[in-house]
DODO-830316 format. One record per residue (C-alpha): x, y, z. Coordinates in steps of 0.5 Angstrom, whole numbers, padded with zeros to 4 digits, always signed. Layout:
REM residues N
XYZ/...
//
This chain:
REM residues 303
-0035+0030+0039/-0040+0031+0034/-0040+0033+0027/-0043+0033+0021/-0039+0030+0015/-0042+0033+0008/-0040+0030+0002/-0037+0022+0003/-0033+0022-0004/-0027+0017-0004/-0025+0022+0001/-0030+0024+0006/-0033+0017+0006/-0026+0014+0009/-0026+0021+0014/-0032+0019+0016/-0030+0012+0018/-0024+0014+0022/-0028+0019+0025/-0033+0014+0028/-0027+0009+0029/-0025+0014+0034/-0032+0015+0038/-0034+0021+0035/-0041+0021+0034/-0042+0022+0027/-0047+0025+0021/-0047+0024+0014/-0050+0027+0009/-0049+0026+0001/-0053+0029-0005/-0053+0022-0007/-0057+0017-0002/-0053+0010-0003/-0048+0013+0000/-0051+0015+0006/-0054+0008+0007/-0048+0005+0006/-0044+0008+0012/-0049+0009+0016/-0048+0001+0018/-0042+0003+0020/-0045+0007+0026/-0046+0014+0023/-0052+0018+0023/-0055+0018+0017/-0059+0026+0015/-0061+0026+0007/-0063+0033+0007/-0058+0039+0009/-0063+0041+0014/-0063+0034+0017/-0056+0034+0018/-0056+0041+0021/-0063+0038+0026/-0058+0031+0028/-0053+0037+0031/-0053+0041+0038/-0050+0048+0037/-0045+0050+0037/-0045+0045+0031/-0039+0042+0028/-0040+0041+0020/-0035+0039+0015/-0036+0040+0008/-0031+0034+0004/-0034+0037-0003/-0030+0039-0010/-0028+0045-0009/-0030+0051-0013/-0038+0052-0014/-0041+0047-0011/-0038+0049-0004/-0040+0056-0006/-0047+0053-0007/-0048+0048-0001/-0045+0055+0004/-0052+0058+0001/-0056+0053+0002/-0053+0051+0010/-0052+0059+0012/-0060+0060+0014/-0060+0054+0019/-0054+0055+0023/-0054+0059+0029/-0048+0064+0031/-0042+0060+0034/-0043+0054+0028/-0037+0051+0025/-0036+0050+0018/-0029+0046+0016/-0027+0046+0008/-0023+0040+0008/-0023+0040+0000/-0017+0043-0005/-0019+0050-0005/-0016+0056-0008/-0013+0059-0002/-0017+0066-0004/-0024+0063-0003/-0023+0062+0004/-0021+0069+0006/-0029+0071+0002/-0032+0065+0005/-0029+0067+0011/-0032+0074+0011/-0039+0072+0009/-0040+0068+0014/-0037+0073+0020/-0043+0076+0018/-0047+0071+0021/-0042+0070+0027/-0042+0063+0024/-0035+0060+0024/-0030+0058+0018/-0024+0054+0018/-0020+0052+0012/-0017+0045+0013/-0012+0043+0007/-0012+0034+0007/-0007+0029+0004/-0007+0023+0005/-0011+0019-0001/-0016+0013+0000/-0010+0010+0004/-0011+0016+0010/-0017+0012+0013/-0011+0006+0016/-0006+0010+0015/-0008+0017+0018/-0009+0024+0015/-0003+0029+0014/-0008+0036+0016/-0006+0044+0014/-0011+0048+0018/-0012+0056+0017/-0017+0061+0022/-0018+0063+0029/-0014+0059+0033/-0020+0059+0038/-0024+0055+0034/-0017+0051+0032/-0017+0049+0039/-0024+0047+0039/-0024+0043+0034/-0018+0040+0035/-0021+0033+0038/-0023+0032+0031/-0016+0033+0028/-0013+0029+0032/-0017+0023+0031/-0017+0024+0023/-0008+0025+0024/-0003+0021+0026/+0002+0022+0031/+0004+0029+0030/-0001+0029+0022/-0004+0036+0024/-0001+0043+0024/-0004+0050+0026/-0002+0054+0020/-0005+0061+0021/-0011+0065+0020/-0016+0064+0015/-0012+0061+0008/-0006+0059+0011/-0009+0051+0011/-0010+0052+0004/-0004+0056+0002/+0000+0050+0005/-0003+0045+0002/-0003+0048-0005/+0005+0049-0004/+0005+0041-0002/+0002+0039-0008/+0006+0044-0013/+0011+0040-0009/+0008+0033-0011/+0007+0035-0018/+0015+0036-0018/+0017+0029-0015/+0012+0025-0019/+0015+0028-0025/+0022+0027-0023/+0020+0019-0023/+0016+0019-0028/+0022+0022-0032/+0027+0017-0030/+0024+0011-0031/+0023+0013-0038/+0029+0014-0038/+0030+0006-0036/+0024+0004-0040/+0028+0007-0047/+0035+0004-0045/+0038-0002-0048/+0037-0005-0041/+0030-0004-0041/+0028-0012-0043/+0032-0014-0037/+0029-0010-0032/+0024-0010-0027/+0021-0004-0025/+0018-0006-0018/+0024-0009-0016/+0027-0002-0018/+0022+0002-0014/+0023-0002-0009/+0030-0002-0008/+0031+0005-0008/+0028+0005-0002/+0032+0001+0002/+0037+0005+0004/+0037+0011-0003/+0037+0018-0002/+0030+0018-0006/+0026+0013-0003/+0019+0016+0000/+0012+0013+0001/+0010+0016-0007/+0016+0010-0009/+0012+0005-0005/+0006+0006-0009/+0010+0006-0016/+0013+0000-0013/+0006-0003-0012/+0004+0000-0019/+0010-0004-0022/+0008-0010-0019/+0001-0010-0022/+0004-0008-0029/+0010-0007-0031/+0010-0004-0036/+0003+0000-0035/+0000-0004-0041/-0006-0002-0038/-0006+0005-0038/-0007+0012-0042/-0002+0017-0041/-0007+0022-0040/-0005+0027-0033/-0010+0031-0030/-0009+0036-0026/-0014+0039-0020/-0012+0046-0020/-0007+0046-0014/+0000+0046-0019/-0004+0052-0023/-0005+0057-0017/+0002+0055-0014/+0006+0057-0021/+0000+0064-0021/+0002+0064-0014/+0010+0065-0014/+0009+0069-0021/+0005+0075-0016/+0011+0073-0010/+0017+0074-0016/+0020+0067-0014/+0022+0062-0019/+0020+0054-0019/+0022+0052-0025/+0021+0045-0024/+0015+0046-0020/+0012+0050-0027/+0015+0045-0032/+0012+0039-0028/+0005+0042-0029/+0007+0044-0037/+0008+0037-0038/+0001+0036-0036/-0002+0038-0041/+0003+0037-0045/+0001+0029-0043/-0006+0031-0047/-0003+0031-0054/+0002+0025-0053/+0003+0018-0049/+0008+0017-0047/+0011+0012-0042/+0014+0018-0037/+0006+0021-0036/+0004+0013-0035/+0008+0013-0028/+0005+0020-0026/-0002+0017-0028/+0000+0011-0024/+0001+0015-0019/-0004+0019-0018/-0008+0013-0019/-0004+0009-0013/-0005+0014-0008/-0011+0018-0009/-0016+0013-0013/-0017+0018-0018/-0020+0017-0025/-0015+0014-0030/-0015+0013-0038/-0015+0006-0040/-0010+0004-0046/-0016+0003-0051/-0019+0010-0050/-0016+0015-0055/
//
């Protein structure tokens, strides 16, 4: 298929390769020029306008917007509405509050343009290892675009979750369950790192044995495992967490539905907790985030 790639962030960039590893013709575009000359090389066609992008594009034409989500979304959805034609496709892969789908879905059915919300993990390792895809809207324009899906997922990596939301929805539940399993590790190896047998222990060597056979191993420990095995003791690192919304709507979420998620609360708390004190618990959910999604991190100098 053909498609437009907006936005090649950590995220869009490594999409758009796959996609092109998959012999889809692609086209990016990035506010930013350097970007787009540089995966260009890769066989992309390069558009440096929105226009341009929507010009490279045969109708009904597929365009994926990989963008931070909140205003700029809002921003770049004004700007492409007046060059699209009825039946256009418009796909938000980024995190998005589940509500803004339903709005934006609605404002472009006005112009009988297309709209489907795509929930994407896999971080900056979904380039080799594939993408695990949550997708909402009309299941039509699912099955068209699903050549892409597939390409984009590994075997089994994408589910059709429902009408307009429902990608986003499932995706904010996954990360409100993220923050919950990377608190539990970055609590228990802080429970090791104070302990008498702190010296004598070696982190990566645990991490990796935990997954060999434990009933907590998982792909995260692989990556604390990694994280460890660079600095064992993470040295190197602020215990300052972010957060990027989806722990907050799915706490918002399950106080609209009456449903009780301690944990999942807790774990977001202790994010902003982590902003007033270092402390070794939040350098390995900070490790983590940094291992699986190459998001930004504090270095231990920067108070």
């Amino acid at each position: 298929m053909k498609i437009a790639m907006v936005g090649l962030g950590r995220m869009g960039m490594n999409m758009a390769k796959r996609l092109l590893l998959g012999r889809h013709d692609v086209v990016v575009y990035n506010r930013t020029k350097d970007k787009t000359d540089e995966i260009v090389k890769y066989g992309a066609i390069g558009a440096y306008s929105l226009k341009q992008a929507v010009q490279e594009l045969a109708p009904p034409r597929i365009i994926w917007f990989m963008l931070p989500a909140g205003p700029v979304v809002d921003d770049h959805i004004r700007r492409i509405m007046d060059l699209l034609s009825p039946g256009d496709i418009i796909l938000d892969g980024g995190n998005t509050y589940y509500k803004d789908d339903v709005r934006r879905a609605e404002l472009l059915s006005n112009m009988d343009i297309h709209f489907l919300d795509v929930g994407v993990s896999g971080g900056i390792w979904g380039l080799e290892k594939g993408y695990c895809l949550m997708i909402g809207g009309k299941k039509d324009i699912f099955n068209y675009t699903e050549p892409v899906f597939k390409t984009l997922a590994p075997e089994e990596g994408y589910l059709y979750c429902g009408p307009i939301g429902a990608g986003h929805f499932v995706k904010m539940v996954h990360n409100g369950i993220e923050y919950g399993i990377m608190q539990a590790y970055g609590e228990g190896f802080h429970i090791l790192e104070a302990s008498q047998y702190s010296q004598s222990l070696d982190f990566a060597s645990i991490a990796h044995l935990w997954n060999r056979g434990s009933v907590v191993r998982s792909w995260l420990l692989e990556l604390l495992e990694s994280a460890f095995a660079k600095d064992d003791r993470l040295s190197g690192l602020k215990g300052y967490v972010e957060d990027s919304g989806e722990g907050g709507w799915t706490v918002q979420q399950a106080i609209d539905t009456n449903v009780s998620i301690p944990v999942i609360t807790m774990s977001l708390m202790q994010r902003y907790r982590s902003r007033e004190k270092d402390q070794f618990s939040d350098k390995v959910v900070t490790a983590l985030r940094r291992e699986f999604g190459g998001h930004a991190v504090r270095g231990s100098d920067i108070k």
